[in-house]
Each structure stands twice: as structure tokens, then as C-alpha cells.
Biopython code that builds the backbone (N, CA, C, O; Angstrom):
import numpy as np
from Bio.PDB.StructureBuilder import StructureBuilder

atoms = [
    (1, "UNK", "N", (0.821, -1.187, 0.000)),
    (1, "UNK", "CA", (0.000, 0.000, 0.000)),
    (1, "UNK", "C", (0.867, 1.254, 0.000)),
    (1, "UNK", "O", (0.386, 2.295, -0.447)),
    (2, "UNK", "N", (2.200, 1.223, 0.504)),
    (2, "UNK", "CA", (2.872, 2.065, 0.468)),
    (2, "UNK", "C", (3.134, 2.511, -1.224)),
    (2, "UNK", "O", (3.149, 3.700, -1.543)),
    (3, "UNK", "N", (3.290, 1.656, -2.008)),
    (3, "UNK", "CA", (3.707, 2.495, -3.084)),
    (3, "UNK", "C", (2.546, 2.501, -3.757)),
    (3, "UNK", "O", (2.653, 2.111, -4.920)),
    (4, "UNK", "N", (1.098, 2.926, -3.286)),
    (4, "UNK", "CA", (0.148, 3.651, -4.391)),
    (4, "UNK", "C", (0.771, 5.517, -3.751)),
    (4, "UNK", "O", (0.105, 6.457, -4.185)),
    (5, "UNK", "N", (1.630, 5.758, -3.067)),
    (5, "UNK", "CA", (2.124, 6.962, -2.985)),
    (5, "UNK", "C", (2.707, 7.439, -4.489)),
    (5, "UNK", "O", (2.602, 8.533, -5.044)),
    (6, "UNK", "N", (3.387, 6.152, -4.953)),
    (6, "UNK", "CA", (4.035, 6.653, -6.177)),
    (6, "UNK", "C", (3.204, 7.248, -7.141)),
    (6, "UNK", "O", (3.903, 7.699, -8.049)),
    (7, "UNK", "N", (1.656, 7.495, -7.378)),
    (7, "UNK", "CA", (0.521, 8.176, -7.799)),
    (7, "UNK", "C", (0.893, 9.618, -7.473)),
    (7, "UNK", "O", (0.326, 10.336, -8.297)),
    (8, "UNK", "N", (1.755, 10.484, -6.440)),
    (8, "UNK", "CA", (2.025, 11.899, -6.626)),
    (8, "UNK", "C", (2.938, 12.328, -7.268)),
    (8, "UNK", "O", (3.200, 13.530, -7.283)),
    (9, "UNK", "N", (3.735, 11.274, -8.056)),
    (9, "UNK", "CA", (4.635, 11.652, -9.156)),
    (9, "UNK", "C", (3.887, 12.431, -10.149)),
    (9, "UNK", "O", (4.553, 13.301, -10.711)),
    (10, "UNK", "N", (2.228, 12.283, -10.617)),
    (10, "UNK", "CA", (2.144, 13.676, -11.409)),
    (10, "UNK", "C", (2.381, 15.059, -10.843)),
    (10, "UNK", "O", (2.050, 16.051, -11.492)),
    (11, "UNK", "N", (2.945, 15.152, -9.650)),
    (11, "UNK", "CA", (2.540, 16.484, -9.234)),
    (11, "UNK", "C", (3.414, 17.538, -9.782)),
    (11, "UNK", "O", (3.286, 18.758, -9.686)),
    (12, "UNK", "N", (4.674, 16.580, -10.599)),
    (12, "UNK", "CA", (5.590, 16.966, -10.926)),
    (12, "UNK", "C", (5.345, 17.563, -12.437)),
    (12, "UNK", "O", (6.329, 18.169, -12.859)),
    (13, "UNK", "N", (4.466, 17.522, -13.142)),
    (13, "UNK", "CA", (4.248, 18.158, -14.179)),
    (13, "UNK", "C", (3.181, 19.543, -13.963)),
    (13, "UNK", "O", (2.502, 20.189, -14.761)),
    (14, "UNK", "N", (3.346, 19.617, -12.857)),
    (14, "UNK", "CA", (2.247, 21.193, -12.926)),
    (14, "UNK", "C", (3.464, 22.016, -12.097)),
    (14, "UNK", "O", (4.536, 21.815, -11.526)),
    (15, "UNK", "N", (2.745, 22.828, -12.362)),
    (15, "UNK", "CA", (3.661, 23.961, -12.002)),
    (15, "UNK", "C", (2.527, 25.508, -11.239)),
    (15, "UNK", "O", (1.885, 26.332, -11.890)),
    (16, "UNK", "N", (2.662, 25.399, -9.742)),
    (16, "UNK", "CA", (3.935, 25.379, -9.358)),
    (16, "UNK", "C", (3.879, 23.507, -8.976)),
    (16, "UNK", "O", (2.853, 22.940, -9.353)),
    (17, "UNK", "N", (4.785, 22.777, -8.372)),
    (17, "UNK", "CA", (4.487, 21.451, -8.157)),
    (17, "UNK", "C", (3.625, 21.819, -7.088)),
    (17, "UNK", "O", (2.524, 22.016, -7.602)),
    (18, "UNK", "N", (3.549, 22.069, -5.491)),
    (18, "UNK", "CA", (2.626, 21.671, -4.570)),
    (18, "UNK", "C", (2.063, 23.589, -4.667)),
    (18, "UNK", "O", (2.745, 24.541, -5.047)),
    (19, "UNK", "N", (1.002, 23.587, -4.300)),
    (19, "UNK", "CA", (-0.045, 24.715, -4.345)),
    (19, "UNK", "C", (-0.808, 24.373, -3.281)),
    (19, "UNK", "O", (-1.773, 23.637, -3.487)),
    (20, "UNK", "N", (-0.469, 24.931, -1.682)),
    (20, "UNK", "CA", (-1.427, 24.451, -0.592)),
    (20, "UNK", "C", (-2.913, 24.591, -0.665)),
    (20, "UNK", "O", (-3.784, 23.946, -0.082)),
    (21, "UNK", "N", (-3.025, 25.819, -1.717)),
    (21, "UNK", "CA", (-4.336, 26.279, -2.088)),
    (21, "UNK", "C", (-5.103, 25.573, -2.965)),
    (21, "UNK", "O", (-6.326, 25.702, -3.003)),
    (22, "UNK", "N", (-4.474, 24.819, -3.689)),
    (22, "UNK", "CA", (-5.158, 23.953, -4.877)),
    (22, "UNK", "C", (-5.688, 22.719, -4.563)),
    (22, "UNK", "O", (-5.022, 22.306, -3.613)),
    (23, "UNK", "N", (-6.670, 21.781, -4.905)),
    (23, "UNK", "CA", (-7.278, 20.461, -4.574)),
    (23, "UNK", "C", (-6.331, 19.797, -5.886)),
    (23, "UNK", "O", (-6.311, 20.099, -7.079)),
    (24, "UNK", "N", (-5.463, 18.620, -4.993)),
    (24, "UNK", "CA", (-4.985, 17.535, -6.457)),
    (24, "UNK", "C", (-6.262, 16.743, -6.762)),
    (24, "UNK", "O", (-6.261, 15.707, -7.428)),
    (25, "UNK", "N", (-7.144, 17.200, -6.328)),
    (25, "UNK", "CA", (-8.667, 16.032, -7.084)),
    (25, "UNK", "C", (-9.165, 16.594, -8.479)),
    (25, "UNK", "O", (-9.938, 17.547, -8.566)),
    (26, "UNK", "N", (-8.626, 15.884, -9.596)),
    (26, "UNK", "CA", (-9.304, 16.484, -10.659)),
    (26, "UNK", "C", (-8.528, 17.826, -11.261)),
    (26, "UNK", "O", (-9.070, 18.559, -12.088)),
    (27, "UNK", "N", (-7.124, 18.066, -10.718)),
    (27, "UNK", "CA", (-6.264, 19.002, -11.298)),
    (27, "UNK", "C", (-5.082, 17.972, -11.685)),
    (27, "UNK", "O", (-4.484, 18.471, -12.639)),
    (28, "UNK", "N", (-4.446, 16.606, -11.289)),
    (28, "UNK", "CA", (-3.641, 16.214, -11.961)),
    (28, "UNK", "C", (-4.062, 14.475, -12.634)),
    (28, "UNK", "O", (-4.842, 13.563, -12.361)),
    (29, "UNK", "N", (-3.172, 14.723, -13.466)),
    (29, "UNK", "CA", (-3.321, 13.283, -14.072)),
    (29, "UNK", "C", (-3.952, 11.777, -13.755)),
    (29, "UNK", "O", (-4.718, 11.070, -14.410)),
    (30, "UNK", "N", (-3.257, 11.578, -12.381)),
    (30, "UNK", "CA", (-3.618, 10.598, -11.813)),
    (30, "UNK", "C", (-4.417, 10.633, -10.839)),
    (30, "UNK", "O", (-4.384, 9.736, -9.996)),
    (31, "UNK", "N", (-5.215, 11.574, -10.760)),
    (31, "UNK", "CA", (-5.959, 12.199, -9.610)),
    (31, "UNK", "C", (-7.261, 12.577, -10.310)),
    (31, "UNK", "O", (-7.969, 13.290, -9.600)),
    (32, "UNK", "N", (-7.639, 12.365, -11.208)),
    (32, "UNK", "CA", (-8.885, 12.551, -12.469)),
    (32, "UNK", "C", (-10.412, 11.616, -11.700)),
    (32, "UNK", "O", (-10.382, 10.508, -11.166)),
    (33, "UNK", "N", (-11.237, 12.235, -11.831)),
    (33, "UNK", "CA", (-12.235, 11.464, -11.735)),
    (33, "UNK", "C", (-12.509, 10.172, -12.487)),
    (33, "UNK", "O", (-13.042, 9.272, -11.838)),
    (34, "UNK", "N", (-12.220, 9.956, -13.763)),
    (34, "UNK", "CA", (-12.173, 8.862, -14.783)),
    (34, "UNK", "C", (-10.676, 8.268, -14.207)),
    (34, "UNK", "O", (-11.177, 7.307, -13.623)),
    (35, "UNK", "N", (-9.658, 8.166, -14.018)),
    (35, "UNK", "CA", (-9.217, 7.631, -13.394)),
    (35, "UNK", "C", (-9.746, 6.751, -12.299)),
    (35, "UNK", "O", (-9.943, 5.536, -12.303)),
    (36, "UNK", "N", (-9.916, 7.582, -11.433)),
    (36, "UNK", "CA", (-10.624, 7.066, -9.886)),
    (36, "UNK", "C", (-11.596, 5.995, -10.268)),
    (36, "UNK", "O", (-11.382, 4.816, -9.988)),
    (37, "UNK", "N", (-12.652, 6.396, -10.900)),
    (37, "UNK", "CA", (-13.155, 4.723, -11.666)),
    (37, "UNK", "C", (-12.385, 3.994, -12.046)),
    (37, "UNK", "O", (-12.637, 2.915, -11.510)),
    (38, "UNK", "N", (-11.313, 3.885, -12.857)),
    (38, "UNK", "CA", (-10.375, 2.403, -12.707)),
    (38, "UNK", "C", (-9.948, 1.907, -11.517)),
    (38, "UNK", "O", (-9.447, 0.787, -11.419)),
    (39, "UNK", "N", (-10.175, 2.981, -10.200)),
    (39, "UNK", "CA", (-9.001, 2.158, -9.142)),
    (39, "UNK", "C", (-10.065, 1.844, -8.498)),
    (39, "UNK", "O", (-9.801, 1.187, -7.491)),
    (40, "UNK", "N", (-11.665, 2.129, -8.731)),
    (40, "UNK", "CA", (-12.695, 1.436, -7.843)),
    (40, "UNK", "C", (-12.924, -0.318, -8.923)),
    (40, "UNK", "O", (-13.458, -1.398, -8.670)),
    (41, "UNK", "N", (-12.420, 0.072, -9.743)),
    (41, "UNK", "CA", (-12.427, -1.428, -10.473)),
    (41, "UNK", "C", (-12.259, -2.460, -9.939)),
    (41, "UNK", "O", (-12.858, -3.521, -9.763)),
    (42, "UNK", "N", (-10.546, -1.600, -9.486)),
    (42, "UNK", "CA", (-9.407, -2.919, -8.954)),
    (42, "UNK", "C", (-9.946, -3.341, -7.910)),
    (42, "UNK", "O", (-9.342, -4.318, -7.466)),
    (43, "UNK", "N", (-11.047, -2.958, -7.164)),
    (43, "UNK", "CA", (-11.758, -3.682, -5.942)),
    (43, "UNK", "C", (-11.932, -5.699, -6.551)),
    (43, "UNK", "O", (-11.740, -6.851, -6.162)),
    (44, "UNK", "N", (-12.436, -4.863, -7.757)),
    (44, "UNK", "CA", (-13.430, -6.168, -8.144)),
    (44, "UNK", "C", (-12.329, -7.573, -8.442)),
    (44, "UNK", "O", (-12.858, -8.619, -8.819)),
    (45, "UNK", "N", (-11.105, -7.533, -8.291)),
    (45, "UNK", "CA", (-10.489, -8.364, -8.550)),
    (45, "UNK", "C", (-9.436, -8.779, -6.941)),
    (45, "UNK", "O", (-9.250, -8.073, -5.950)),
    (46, "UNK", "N", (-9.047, -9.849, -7.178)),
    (46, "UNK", "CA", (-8.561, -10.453, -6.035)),
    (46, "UNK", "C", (-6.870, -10.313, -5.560)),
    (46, "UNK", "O", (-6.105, -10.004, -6.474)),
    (47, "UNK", "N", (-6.522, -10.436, -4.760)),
    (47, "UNK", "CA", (-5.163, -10.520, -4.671)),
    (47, "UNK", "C", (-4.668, -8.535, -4.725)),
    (47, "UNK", "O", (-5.405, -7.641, -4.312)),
    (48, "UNK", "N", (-3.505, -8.365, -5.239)),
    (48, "UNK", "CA", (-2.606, -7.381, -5.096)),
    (48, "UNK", "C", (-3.187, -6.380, -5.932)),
    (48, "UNK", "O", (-2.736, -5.248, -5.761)),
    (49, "UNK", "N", (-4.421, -6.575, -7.125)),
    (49, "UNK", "CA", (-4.924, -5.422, -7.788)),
    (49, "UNK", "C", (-6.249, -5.093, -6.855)),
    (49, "UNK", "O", (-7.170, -4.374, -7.243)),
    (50, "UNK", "N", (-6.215, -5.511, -6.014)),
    (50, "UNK", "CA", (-7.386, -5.295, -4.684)),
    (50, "UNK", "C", (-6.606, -4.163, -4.001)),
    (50, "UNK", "O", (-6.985, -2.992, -4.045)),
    (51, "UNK", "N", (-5.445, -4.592, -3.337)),
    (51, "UNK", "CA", (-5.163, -3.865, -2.586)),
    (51, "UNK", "C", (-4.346, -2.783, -3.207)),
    (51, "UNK", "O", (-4.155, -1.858, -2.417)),
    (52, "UNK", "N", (-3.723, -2.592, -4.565)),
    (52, "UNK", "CA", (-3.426, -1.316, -4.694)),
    (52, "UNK", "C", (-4.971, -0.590, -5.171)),
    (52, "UNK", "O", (-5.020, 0.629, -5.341)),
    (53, "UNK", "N", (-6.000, -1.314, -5.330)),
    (53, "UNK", "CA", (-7.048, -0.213, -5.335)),
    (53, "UNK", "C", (-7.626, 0.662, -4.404)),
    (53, "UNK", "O", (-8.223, 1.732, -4.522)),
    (54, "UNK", "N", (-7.250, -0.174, -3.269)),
    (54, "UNK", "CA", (-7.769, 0.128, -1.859)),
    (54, "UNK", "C", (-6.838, 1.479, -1.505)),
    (54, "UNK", "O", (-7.399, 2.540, -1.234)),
    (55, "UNK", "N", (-5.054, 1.341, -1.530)),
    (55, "UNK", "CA", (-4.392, 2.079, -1.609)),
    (55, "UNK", "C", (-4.926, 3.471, -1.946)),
    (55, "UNK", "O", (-5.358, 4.373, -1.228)),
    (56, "UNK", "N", (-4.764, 3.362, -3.216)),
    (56, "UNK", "CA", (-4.760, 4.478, -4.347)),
    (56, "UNK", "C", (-6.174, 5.181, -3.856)),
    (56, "UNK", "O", (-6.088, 6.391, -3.646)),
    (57, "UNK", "N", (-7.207, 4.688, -3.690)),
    (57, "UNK", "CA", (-8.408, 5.247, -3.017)),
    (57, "UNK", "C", (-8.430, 5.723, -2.077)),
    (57, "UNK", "O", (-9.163, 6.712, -2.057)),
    (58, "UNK", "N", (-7.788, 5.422, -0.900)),
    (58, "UNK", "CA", (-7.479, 5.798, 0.339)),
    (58, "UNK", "C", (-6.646, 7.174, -0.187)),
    (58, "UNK", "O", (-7.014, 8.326, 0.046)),
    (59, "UNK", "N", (-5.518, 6.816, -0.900)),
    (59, "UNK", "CA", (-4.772, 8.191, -1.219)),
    (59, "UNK", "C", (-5.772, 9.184, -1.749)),
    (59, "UNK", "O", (-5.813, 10.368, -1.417)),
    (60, "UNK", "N", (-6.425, 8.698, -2.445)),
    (60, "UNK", "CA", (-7.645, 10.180, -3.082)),
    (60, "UNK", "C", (-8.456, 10.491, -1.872)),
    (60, "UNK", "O", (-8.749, 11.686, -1.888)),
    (61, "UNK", "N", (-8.874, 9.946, -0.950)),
    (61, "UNK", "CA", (-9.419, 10.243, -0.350)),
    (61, "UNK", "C", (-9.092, 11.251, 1.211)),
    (61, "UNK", "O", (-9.735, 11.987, 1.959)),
    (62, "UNK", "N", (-7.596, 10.687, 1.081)),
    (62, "UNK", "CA", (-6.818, 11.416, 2.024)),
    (62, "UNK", "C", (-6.249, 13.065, 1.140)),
    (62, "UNK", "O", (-6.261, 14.139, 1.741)),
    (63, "UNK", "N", (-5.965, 12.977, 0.218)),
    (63, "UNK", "CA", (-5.850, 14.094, -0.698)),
    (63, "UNK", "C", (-7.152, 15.134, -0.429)),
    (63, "UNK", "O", (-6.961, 16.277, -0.015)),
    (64, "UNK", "N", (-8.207, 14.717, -0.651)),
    (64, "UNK", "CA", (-9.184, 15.338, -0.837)),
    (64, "UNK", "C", (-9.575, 16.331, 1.356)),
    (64, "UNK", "O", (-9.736, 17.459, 1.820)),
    (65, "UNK", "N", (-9.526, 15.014, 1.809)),
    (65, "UNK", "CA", (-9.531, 15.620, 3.390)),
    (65, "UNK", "C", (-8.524, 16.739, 3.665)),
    (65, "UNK", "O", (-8.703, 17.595, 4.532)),
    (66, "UNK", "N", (-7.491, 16.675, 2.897)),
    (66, "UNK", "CA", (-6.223, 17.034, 3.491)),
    (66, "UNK", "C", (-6.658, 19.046, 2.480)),
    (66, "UNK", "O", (-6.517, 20.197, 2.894)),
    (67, "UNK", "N", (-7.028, 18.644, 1.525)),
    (67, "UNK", "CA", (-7.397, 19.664, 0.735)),
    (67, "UNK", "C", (-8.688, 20.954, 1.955)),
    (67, "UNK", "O", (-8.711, 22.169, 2.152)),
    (68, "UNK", "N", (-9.430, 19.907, 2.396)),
    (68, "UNK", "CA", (-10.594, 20.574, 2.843)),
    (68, "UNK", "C", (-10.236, 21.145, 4.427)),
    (68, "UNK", "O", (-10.648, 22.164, 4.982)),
    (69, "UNK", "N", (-9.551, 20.362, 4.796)),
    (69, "UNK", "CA", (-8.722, 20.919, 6.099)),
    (69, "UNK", "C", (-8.510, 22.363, 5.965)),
    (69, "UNK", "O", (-9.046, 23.359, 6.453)),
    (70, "UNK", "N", (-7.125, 22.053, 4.777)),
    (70, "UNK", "CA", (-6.791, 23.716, 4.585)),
    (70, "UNK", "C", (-7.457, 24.623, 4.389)),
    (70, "UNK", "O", (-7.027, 25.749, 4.637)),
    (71, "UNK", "N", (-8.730, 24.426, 3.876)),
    (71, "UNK", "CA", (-9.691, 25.598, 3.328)),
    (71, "UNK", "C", (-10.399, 25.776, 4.363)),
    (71, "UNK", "O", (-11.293, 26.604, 4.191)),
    (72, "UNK", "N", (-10.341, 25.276, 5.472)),
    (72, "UNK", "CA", (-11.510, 25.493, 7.069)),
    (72, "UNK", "C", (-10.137, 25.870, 7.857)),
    (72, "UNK", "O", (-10.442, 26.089, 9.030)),
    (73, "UNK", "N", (-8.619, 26.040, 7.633)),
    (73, "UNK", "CA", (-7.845, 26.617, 8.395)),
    (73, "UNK", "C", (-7.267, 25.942, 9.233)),
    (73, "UNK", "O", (-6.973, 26.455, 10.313)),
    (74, "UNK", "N", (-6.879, 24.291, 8.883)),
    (74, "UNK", "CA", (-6.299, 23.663, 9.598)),
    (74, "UNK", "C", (-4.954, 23.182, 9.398)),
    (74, "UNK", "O", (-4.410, 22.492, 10.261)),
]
sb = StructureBuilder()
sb.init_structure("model")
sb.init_model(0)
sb.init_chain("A")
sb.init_seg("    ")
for serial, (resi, resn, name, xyz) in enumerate(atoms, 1):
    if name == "N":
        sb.init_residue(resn, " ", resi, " ")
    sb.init_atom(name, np.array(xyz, "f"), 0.0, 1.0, " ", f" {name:<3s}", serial, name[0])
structure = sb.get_structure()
């Protein structure tokens, strides 16, 4: 589960790279809503494409909290 982290390697094609102000939901590559439907896919299958789906979901989902924090001033 540790390396669905490797999913913030797009962050590296925007510019500036991190923007505390910006949501990565739906501003980078791997962070796309149509994306995110493939990694609710990987539920549906067994073994290690389970759990990097679980991963990678958890990461969007922690992205997204971590986004809304900042905007309520935390």
C-alpha cells in the first residue's frame, strides 16, 4: 500500500508542483475522476490489484480531506 504513494509523481508536471491552495482532485493526471473509476475497479479483482485499489483510493481520499482541512484553516 505504500507504493500507491508513487501516484504523486504527477505532481511533478504542474507547475507550481505543490499549491497548498489547490485540490490535487481532478487538477492532476492521476488524480482525475475517470481515473478514480479504474481504481474502484481494482476492488473487483482479487489478490494485489485489490489492494493497490484500496491504496490508491485511500490516497484520493486522504488528498481530498487534506485539501478541505486547509480551506476550514487547519
Amino acid at each position: 500500500m505504500l507504493a500507491t504513494m508513487l501516484v504523486d509523481a504527477d505532481h511533478l508536471l504542474s507547475t507550481p508542483i505543490f499549491a497548498p491552495d489547490r485540490s490535487s482532485i481532478n487538477f492532476h493526471p492521476l488524480h482525475t475522476y475517470w481515473v478514480m473509476v479504474v481504481y474502484f475497479l481494482l476492488l473487483f479483482f482479487r489478490g494485489v490489484p485489490r489492494i493497490i485499489g484500496v491504496g490508491l483510493l485511500f490516497h484520493m481520499l486522504t488528498d481530498w480531506i487534506d485539501f478541505q482541512l486547509h480551506n476550514l484553516g487547519f
